[in-house]
Every structure is written in C-alpha cells, then in structure tokens.
C-alpha positions in Angstrom: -21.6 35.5 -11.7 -18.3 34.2 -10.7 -15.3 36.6 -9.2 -11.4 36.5 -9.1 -8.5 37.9 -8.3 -6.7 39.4 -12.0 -3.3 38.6 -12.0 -0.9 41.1 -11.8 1.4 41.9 -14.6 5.1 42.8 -14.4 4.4 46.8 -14.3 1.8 46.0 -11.5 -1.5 46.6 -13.5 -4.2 43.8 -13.3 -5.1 41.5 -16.4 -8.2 40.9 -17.2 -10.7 38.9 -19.7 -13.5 40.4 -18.5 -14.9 44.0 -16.9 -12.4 45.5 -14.9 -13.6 46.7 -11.6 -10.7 47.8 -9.2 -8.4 44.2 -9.4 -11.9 42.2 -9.4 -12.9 40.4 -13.2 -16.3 39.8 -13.2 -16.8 36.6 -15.5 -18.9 37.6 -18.9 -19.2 33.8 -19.2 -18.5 30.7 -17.3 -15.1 30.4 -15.8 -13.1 27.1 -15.8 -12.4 27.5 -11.7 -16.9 26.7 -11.9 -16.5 23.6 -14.5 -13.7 22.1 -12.1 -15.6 23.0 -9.1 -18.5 21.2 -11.0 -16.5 18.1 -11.6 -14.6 17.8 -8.1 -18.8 18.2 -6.7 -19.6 15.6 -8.6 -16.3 13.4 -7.7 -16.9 13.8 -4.2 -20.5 12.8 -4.9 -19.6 9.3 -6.2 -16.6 9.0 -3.8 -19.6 9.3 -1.1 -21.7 6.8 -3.0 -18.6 4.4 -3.4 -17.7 4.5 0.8 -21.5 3.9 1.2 -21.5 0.8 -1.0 -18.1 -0.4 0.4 -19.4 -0.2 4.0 -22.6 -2.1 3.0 -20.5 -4.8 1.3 -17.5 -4.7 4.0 -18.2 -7.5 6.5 -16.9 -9.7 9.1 -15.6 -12.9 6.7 -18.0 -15.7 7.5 -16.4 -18.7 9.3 -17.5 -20.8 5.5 -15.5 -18.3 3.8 -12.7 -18.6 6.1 -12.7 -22.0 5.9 -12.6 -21.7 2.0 -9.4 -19.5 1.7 -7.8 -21.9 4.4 -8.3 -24.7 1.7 -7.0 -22.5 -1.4 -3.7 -21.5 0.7 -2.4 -19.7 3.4 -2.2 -16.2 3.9 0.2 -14.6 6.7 1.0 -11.3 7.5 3.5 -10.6 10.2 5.5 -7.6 11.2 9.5 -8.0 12.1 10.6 -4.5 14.6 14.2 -3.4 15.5 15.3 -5.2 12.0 18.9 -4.4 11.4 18.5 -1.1 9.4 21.6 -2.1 6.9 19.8 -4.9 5.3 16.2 -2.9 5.5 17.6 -0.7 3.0 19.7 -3.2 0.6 16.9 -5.0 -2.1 19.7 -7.0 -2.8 20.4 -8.3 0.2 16.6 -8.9 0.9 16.1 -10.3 -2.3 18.7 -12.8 -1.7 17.8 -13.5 1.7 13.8 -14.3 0.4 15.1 -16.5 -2.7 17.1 -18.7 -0.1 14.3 -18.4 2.8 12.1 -19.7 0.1 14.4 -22.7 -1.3 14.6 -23.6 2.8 11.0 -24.2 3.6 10.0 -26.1 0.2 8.7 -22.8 -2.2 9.3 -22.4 -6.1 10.9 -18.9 -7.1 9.8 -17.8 -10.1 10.5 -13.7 -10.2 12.3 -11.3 -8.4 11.2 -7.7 -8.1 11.9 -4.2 -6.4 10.7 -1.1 -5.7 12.4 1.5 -3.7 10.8 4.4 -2.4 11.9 7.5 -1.5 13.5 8.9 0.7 13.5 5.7 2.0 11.6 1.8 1.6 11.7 -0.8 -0.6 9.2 -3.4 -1.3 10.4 -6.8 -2.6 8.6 -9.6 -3.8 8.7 -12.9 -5.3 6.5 -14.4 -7.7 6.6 -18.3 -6.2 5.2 -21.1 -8.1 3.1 -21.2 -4.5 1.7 -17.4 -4.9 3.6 -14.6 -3.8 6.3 -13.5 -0.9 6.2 -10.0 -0.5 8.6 -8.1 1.7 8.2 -4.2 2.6 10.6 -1.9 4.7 10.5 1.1 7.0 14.2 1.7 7.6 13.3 4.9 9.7 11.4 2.5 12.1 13.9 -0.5 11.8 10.1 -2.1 10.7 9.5 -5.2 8.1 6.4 -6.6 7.0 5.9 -9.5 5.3 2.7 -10.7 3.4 2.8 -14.7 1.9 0.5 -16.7 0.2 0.6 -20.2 -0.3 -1.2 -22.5 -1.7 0.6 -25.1 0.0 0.9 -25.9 3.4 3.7 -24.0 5.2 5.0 -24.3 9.3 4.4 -20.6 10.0 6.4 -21.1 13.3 9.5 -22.4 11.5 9.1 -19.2 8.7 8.4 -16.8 11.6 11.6 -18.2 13.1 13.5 -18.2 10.1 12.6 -14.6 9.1 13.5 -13.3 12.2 16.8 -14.7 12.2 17.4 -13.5 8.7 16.2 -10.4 9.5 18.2 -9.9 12.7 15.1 -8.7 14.1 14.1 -7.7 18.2 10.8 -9.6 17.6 8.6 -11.1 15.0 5.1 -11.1 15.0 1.7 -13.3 13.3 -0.6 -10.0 12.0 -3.0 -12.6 10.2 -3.1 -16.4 9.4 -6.1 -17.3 6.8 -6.0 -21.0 8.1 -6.8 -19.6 12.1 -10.4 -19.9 13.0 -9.5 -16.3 14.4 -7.5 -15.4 11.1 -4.9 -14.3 13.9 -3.2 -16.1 17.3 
C-alpha cells in the first residue's frame, strides 16, 4: 500500500482520496505516482538494454570502412577559438560568410538555414549540392565548429585557412578528416 503527503488546503486542513490518518492518505487503490514509477522502471530498463547494444555495436571503424567513406566524400570537423564574438553571434553575417566561402573553393549552395539558441548560439548550415556545411557557435567561449561533407574533393588546408580568416579566429584546428588513414592529423 502506497503513502503520500495530502495536500494542504487554503484553511490548512489536509485533502484526501483515501483514509485519513494524521496528514498521511493511505491509497484504497493504485496511485498514479506507482503506474509512472512502473513506466520510468521499465524506461530505464530498455535505456539499459539500448547502452548494452550500442556498446556491443560501437567499434573502432575498420581501415575498409574508412577507406569506403574516403571514396563517398570527405568529412571534416574542425574547431576555430578566440573567433571574433560580433560575427559568432550574427547568422547573417555567418550565413553570408559560408555562401561566399563556399562559392570560393568550388561548392553548390542550395539552402540556407538558422537556428539560434538561447541565451546564446546559433547553428548555421548549408544544404550544398556537395552535402552539407554546417557552422555552430559558442559566443561565451569565442568557439566555432564546423562540420562539412563533401562528396567532392576539397584542399582542407586552403578551407582551414580560409575559415580562419573569415572567422577572425586565434587558431583553427583539423578535429576529424574521413579521407586520413588516422581519420585525424
């Protein structure tokens, strides 16, 4: 049998759906708090059961498989700090600056979009006849990161150069390039 607290009413005294014992209800039937408890049991059951699976399936990406994604496209993630914090927080200026970074090294811009977070961060992408260029900020760190797929070749030192300049950032650093052996250098 289940207990909790009654609820107290505006003159003090305690409600109550079932028998009243001081300001303790005990529950003539089953209370809703032991159905949810029920259900978030049974949640964190198959949550278990999903991070079990996930780890079984979760492995070091075979040098084939590498080797396969290198031939669909490139994939590279890099990180820009000490970004000028007036264009980390302007999607338009971002936007414009990704359109014309594109149009420089040879990509197709088909969409625009934004997102802005709060109380600060955007994230701005671009669909590109190539994949996607997305672009995501942490003003309060004066942080960029940048995630771009290709499915054509494109001189990762010349971009990396390019959005550093752009983004008149400290340093700019490679997080991940599908097409290293490594995935990173």
């Amino acid at each position: 049998m289940a207990t909790a607290r009654a609820p107290a009413t505006s003159t003090g005294q305690a409600q109550s759906r079932g028998t009243r014992h001081q300001d303790t209800i005990h529950w003539d039937t089953i209370h809703w708090d032991t159905i949810h408890w029920d259900t978030m049991h049974e949640e964190a059951m198959h949550e278990d059961t999903m991070n079990r699976t996930a780890a079984r399936n979760t492995a070091r990406i075979s040098d084939t498989e590498r080797a396969l994604i290198g031939r669909l496209g490139q994939h590279l993630l890099c990180a820009a700090f000490g970004c000028d914090p007036g264009l980390t927080r302007d999607a338009g200026r971002l936007g414009s600056m990704l359109e014309a970074l594109c149009r420089r090294h040879g990509l197709t811009v088909l969409e625009r979009f934004t997102h802005a977070y709060e109380p600060y961060g955007l994230t701005v992408g671009l669909v590109i006849g190539e994949s996607h260029l997305i672009l995501h900020t942490w003003p309060e760190h004066d942080l960029v990161h940048v995630d771009l797929f290709s499915c054509v070749p494109v001189d990762r030192g010349a971009l990396l150069e390019d959005l550093g300049l752009q983004l008149r950032a400290d340093r700019i650093g490679l997080l991940y390039d599908s097409t290293c052996p490594e995935g990173t250098r």
